[in-house]
C-alpha positions in Angstrom: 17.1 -8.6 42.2 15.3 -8.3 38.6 13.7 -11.5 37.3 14.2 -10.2 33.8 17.6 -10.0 33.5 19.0 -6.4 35.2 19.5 -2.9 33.9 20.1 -4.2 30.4 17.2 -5.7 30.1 15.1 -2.9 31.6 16.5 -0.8 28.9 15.3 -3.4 26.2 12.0 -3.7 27.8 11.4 0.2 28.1 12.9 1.2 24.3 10.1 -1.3 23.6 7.7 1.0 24.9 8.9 4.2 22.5 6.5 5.2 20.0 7.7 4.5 16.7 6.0 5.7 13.7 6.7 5.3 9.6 7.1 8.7 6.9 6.5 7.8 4.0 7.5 10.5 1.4 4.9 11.1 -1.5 5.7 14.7 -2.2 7.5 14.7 -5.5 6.7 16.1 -9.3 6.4 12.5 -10.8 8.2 14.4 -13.6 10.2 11.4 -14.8 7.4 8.8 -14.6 4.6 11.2 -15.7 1.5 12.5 -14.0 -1.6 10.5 -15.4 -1.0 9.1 -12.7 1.3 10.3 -10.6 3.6 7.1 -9.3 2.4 8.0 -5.7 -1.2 6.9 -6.6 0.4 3.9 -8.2 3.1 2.4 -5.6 1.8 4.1 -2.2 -1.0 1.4 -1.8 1.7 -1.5 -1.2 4.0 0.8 0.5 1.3 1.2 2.8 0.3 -2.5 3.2 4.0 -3.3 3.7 4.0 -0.9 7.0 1.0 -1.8 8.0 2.2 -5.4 8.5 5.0 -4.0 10.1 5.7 -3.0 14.2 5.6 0.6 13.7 3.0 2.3 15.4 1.4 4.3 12.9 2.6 6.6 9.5 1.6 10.0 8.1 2.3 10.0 4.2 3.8 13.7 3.3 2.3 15.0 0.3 3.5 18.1 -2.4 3.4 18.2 -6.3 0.1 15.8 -6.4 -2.8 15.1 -4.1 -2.2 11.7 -2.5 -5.1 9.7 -0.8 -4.6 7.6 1.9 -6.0 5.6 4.9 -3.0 7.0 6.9 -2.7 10.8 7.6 -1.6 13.1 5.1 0.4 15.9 5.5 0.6 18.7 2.7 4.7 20.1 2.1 4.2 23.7 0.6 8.4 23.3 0.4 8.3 20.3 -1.3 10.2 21.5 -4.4 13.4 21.9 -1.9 13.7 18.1 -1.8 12.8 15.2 0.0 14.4 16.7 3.2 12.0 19.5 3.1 9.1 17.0 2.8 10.9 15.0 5.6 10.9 17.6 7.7 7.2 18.4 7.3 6.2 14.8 8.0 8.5 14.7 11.2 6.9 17.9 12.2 3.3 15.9 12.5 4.9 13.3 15.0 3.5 14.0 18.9 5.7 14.4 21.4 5.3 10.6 22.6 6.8 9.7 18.9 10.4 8.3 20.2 11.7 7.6 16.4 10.4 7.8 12.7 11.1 5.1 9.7 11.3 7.1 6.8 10.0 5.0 3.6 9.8 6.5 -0.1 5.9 6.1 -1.6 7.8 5.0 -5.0 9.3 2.1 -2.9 6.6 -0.7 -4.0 9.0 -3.6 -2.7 9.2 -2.3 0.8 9.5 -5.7 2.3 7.8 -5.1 6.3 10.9 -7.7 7.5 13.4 -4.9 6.8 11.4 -2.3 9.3 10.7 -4.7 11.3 14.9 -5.4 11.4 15.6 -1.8 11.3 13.4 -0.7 14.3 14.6 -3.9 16.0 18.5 -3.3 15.8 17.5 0.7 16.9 15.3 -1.0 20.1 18.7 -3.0 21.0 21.6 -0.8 20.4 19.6 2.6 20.0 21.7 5.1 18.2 20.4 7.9 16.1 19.8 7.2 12.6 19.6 3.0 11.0 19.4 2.1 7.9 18.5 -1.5 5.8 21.4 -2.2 3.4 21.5 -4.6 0.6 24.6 -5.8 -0.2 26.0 -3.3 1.1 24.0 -1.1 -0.1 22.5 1.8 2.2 18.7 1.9 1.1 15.3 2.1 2.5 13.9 1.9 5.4 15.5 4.1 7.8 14.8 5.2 11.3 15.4 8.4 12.5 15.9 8.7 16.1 14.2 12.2 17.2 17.2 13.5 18.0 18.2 13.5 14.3 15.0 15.2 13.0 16.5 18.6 13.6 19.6 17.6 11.3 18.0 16.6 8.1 18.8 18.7 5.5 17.4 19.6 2.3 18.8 16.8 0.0 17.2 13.9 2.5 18.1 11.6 5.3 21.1 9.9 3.1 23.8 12.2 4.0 23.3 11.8 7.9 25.7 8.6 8.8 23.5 5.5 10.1 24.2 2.3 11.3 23.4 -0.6 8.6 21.4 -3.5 9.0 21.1 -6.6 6.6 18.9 -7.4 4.8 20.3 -9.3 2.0 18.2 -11.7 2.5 15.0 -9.4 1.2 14.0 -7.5 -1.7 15.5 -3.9 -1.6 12.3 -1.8 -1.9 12.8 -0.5 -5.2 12.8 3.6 -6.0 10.5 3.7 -9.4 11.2 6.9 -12.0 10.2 5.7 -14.8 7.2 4.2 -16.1 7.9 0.7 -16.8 
């Protein structure tokens, strides 16, 4: 007999376990919000903070039209300009083997509030699945996590057209997805 609860709860504990890191997507023009400077020089730095208070275990930051620096890895997109699934799928081609599922977050997302991936990854770890997303009054936004499984499905327009579970997260700030310069 388990102590902690039976199969159910070995499950929990072992989903725990799963390597779990953030993409955060950098790789566009800026054309809308201009280039001196690009908005990924402007917005990544909290988007980065905001994961890094977060449970995932680590994020690479895909970059394309502009050069992006970073404490986190950086990946460089040449097919960047065939939208932000093409950039996804270069970022989720950098995750190890070990990488279990990836929380996709946009660099022009300065509100990212870390409760919402900490929500997201939470409801995946109990109820698993293969793609969750925050919503916002109803409103599917970001973060989502991409169970591996998913990674070979995203297609060029991005992660949005691949159904996911929604979370809540009413409660929080929806991260925000700058084009314009304010």
């Amino acid at each position: 007999m388990e102590a902690s609860g039976g199969a159910g709860a070995r499950r929990a504990r072992d989903r725990r376990l799963f390597l779990i890191v953030a993409v955060v997507l950098a790789a566009g023009a800026s054309s809308r919000y201009g280039t001196q400077p690009p908005k990924q020089s402007v917005f990544l730095p909290a988007v980065l903070d905001a994961l890094a208070r977060s449970v995932v275990d680590g994020v690479v930051v895909v970059a394309g039209a502009h050069p992006v620096e970073a404490e986190a890895p950086v990946v460089e997109c040449r097919d960047w300009e065939r939208g932000a699934g093409a950039s996804l799928r270069c970022g989720l081609a950098e995750l190890g083997p070990d990488v279990e599922a990836a929380v996709v977050a946009l660099a022009d997302g300065p509100d990212l509030d870390p409760r919402a991936v900490d929500r997201v990854v939470a409801d995946w770890r109990e109820h698993g699945g293969t793609a969750v997303a925050a919503s916002y009054g109803s409103v599917r936004l970001h973060p989502v996590l991409l169970a591996r499984e998913t990674w070979g499905r995203v297609p060029d327009e991005g992660a949005r057209t691949i159904p996911a579970r929604l979370v809540p997260c009413d409660d929080l700030r929806p991260p925000g997805d700058v084009d314009v310069r304010r």
